[in-house]
C-alpha positions as CSV (number, residue, x, y, z in Angstrom):
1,X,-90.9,-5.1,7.3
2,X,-89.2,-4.3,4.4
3,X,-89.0,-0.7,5.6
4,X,-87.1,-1.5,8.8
5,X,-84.7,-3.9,7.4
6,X,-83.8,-0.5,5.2
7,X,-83.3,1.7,7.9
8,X,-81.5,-1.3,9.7
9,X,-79.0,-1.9,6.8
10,X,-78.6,1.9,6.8
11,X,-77.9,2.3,10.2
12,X,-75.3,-0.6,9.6
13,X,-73.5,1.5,6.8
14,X,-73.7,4.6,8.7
15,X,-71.7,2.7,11.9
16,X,-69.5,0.9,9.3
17,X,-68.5,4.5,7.6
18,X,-67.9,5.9,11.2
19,X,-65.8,3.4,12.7
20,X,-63.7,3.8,9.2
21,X,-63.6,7.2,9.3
22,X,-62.6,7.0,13.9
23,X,-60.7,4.1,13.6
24,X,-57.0,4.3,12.2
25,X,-53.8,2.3,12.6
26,X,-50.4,3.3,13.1
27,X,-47.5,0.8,11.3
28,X,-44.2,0.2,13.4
29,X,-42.2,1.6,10.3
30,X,-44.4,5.4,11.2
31,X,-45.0,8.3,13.5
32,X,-48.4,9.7,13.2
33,X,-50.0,13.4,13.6
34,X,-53.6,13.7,14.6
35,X,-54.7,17.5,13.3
36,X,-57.6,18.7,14.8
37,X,-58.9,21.8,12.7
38,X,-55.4,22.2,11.2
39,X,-53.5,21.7,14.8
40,X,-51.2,19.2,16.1
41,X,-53.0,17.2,18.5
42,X,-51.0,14.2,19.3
43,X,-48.2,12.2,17.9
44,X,-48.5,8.9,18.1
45,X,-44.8,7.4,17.9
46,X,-45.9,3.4,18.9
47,X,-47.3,0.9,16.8
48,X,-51.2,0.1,17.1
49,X,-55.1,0.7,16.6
50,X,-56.2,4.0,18.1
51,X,-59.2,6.2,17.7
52,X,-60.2,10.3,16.1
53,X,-63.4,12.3,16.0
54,X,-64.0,11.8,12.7
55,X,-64.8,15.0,10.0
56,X,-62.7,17.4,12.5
57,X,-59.7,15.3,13.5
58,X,-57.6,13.8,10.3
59,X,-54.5,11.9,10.5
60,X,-50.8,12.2,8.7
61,X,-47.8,9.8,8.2
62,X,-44.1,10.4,8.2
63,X,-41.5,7.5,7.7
64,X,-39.9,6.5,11.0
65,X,-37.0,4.8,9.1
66,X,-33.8,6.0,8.1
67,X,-33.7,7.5,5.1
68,X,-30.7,8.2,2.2
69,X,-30.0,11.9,0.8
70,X,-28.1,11.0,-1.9
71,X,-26.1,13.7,-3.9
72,X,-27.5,13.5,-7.8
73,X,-23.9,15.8,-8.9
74,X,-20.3,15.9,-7.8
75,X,-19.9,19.1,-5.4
76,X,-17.1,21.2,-6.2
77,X,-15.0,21.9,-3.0
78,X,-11.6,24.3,-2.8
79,X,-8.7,22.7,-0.1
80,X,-6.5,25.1,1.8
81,X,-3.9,24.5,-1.2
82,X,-6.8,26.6,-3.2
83,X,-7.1,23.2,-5.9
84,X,-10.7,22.3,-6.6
85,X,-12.1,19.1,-5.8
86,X,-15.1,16.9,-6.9
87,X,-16.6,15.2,-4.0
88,X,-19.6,12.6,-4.0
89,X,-21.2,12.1,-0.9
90,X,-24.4,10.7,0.7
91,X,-26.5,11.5,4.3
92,X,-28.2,9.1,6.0
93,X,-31.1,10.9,8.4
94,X,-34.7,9.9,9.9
95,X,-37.3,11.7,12.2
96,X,-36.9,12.5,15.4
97,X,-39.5,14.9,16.3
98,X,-42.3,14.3,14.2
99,X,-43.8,17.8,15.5
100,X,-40.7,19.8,15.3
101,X,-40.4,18.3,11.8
102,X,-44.1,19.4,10.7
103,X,-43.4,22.7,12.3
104,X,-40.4,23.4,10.5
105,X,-40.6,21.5,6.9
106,X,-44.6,21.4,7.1
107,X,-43.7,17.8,6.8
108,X,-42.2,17.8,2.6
109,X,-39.5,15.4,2.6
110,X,-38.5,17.6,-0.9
111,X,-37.7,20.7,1.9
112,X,-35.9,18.3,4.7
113,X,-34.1,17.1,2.2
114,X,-32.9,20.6,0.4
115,X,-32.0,22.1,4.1
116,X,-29.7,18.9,4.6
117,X,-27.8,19.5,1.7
118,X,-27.0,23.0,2.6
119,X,-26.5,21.9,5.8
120,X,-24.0,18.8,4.4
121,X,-22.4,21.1,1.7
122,X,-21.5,24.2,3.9
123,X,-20.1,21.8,6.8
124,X,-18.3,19.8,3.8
125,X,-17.0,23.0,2.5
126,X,-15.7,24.2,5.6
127,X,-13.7,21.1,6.3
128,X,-12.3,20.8,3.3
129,X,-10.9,24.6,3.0
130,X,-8.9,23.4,6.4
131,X,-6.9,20.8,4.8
132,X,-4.9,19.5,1.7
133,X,-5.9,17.0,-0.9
134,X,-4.0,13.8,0.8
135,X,-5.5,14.7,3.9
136,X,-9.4,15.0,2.2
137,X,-8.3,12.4,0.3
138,X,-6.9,9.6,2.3
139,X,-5.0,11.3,5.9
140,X,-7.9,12.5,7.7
141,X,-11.0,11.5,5.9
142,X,-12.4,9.7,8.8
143,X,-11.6,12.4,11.3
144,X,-13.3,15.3,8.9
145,X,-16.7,12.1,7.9
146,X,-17.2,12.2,12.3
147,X,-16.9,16.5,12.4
148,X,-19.3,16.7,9.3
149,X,-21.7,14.2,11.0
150,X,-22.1,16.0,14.3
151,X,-22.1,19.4,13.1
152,X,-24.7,18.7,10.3
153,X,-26.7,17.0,13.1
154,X,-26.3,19.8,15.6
155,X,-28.1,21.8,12.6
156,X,-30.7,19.6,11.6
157,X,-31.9,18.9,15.3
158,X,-33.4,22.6,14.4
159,X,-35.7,20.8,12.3
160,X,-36.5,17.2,14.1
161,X,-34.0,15.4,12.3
162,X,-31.0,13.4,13.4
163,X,-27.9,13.0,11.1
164,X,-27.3,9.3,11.2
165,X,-23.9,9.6,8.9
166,X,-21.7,11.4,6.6
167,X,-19.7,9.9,4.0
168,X,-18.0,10.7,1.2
169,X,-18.2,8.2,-1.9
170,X,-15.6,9.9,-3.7
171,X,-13.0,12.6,-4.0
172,X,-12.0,13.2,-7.5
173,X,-9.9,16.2,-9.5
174,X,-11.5,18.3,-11.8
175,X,-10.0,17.2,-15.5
176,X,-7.8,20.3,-16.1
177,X,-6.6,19.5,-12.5
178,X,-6.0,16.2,-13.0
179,X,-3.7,16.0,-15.9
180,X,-1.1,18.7,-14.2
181,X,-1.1,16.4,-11.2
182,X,-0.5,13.5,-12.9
183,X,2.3,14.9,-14.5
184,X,4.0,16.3,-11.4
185,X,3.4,13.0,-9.6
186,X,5.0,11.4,-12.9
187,X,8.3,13.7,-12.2
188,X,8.2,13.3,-8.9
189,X,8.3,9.6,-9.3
190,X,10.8,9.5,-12.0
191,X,13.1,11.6,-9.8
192,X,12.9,9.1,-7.2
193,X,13.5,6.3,-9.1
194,X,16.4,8.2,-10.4
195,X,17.4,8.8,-7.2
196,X,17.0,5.1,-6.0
197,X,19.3,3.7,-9.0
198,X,21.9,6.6,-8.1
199,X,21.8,5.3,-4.5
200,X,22.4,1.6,-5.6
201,X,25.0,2.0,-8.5
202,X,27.2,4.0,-5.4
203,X,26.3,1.0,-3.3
204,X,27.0,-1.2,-5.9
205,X,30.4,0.3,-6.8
206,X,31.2,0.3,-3.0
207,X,30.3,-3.5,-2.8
208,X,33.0,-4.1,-5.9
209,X,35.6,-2.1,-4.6
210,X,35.7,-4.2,-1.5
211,X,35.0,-7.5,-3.3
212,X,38.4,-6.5,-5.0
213,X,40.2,-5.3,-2.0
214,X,39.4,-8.7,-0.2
215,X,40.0,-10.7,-3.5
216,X,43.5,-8.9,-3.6
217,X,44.3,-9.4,0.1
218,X,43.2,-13.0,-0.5
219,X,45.7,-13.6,-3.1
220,X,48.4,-11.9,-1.8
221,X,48.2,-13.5,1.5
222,X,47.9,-17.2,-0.9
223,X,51.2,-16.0,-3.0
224,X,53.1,-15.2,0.6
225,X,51.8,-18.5,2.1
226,X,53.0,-20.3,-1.1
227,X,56.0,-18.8,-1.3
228,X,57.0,-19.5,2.2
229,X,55.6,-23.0,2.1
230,X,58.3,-23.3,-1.1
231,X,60.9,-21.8,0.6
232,X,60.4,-24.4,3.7
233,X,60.4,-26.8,1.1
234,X,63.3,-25.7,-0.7
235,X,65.3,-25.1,2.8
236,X,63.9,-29.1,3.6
237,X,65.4,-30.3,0.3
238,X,68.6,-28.7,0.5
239,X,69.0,-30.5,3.5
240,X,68.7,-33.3,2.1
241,X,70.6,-32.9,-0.4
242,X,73.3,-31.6,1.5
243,X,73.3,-34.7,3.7
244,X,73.4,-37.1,0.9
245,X,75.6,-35.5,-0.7
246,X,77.8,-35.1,2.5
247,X,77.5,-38.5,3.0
248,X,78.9,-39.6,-1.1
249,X,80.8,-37.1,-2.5
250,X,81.0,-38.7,-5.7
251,X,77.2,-39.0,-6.2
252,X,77.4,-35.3,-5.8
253,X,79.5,-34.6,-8.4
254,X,77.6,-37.2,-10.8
255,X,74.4,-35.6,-9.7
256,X,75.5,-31.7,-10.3
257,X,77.2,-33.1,-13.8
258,X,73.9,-34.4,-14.9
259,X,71.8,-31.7,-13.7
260,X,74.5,-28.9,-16.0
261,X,73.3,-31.8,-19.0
262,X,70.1,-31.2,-18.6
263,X,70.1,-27.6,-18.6
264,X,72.6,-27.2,-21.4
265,X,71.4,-29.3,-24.1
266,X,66.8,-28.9,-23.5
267,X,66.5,-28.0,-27.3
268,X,67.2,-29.9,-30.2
269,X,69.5,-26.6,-31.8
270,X,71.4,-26.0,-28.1
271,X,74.9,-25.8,-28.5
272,X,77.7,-25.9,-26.7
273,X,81.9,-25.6,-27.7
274,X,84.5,-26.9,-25.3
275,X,87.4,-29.2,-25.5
276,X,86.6,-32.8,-25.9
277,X,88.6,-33.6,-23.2
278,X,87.3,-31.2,-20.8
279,X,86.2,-31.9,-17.3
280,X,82.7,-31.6,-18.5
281,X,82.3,-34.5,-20.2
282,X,83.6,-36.6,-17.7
283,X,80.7,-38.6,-17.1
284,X,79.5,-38.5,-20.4
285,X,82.8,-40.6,-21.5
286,X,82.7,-43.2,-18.6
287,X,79.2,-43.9,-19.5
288,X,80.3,-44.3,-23.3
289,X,83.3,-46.6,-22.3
290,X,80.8,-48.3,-20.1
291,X,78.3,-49.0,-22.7
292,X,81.3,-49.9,-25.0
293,X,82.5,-52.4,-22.5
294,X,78.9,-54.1,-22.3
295,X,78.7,-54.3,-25.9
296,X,81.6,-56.4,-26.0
């Protein structure tokens, strides 16, 4: 009794270790290979449970996912100006062909990943030697990021891989590059600035001269309205003097007497020599008999 539940428990190992060894599952994030003496068999690209002869068939992975190939150093690159540049960039790839990959990489990730960056480089190179450093730089990096992708993944097809992107973290000078650069874009700025400042001093100087044209025309055209508002006014009180005077004769002569007083004596050391009993002091001696008469 003890015998057969032996064998029995036996027998029970014996399916357990064949099932492990036929049974094998495939993860939604994998393709798998199924080798039978060393030859593909199948790939298996779905998710699931499925079943290999076991000692002769054995299975292998490969990541379904997309994957980064990430530069470790800056790449040195010449433009078509024939100035070096220091360019960081990064790949994004994945499987395609799970077979055609095994085939051509024996399936090392190390090997896929050292025949993209030639691939990368060489297309990066190319594009690069076809234009400036503004254009690599900022004017036509997106146009050069879409070439590089489809010509790296026109190449890499060759070894069942698809080129997901291209991009270029960074595009930086070389330092014995980057001071002389720096110093020309210094100049270059400096002589537009210059340049600027030029442009508004001669703007500035225009703007002057005709504030002072118009400030000159202004007060001219003031001084001639003055002046002929005055002369109106002058003309307008001559008349009325004129017809006053017309109109007392005497008054007149009073007036015009008192008016030559006023201009002849406005400072305290004004002088003046004439006869006492000159015409001119007409007025002044009726107004002093006058005053002579009151105080009596």
């Amino acid at each position: 009794m003890k015998a057969s539940m032996n064998i029995v428990a036996a027998v029970f190992v014996a399916v357990l270790v064949v099932l492990g060894a036929t049974i094998f599952t495939v993860d939604q994030r994998q393709y798998a290979i199924i080798f039978q003496l060393g030859e593909v068999r199948n790939v298996i690209e779905e998710p699931g449970l499925y079943f290999k002869w076991p000692l002769i068939q054995n299975v292998r992975y490969f990541d379904k996912r997309i994957l980064t190939l990430d530069s470790t150093e800056p790449e040195r690159f010449i433009t078509s100006e024939k100035k070096n540049v220091l360019v960081d960039s990064f790949t994004k790839w994945r499987i395609v062909d799970p077979k055609l990959y095994y085939i051509s990489v024996a399936g090392d990730e190390g090997r896929a990943k050292t025949r993209l960056t030639q691939t990368v480089n060489a297309g990066l190179r190319e594009e690069f030697g076809k234009r400036t450093v503004h254009d690599v730089v900022s004017g036509e990096r997106d146009k050069i990021m879409a070439q590089m992708r489809e010509k790296a993944d026109l190449d890499a097809r060759k070894i069942g891989v698809q080129i997901v992107d291209v991009r270029v973290k960074r595009v930086e000078l070389p330092s014995d590059v980057s001071e002389s650069v720096y110093r020309r874009m210094d100049a270059e700025r400096k002589r537009v600035a210059n340049e600027l400042r030029s442009q508004g001093a001669a703007e500035a100087e225009k703007i002057r001269a005709d504030a002072d044209k118009q400030r000159e025309v202004i007060v001219a055209e003031a001084y001639r309205d003055a002046q002929k508002m005055k002369g109106e006014g002058d003309a307008k009180a001559s008349a009325i003097y004129a017809q006053a005077f017309e109109g007392s004769p005497e008054f007149y002569a009073f007036y015009r007497s008192l008016e030559a007083y006023r201009n002849s004596f406005k400072g305290k050391n004004d002088l003046i020599v004439v006869e006492p009993n000159s015409d001119f002091f007409k007025y002044m001696k009726s107004i002093s008999r006058s005053g002579d008469k009151a105080g009596k």
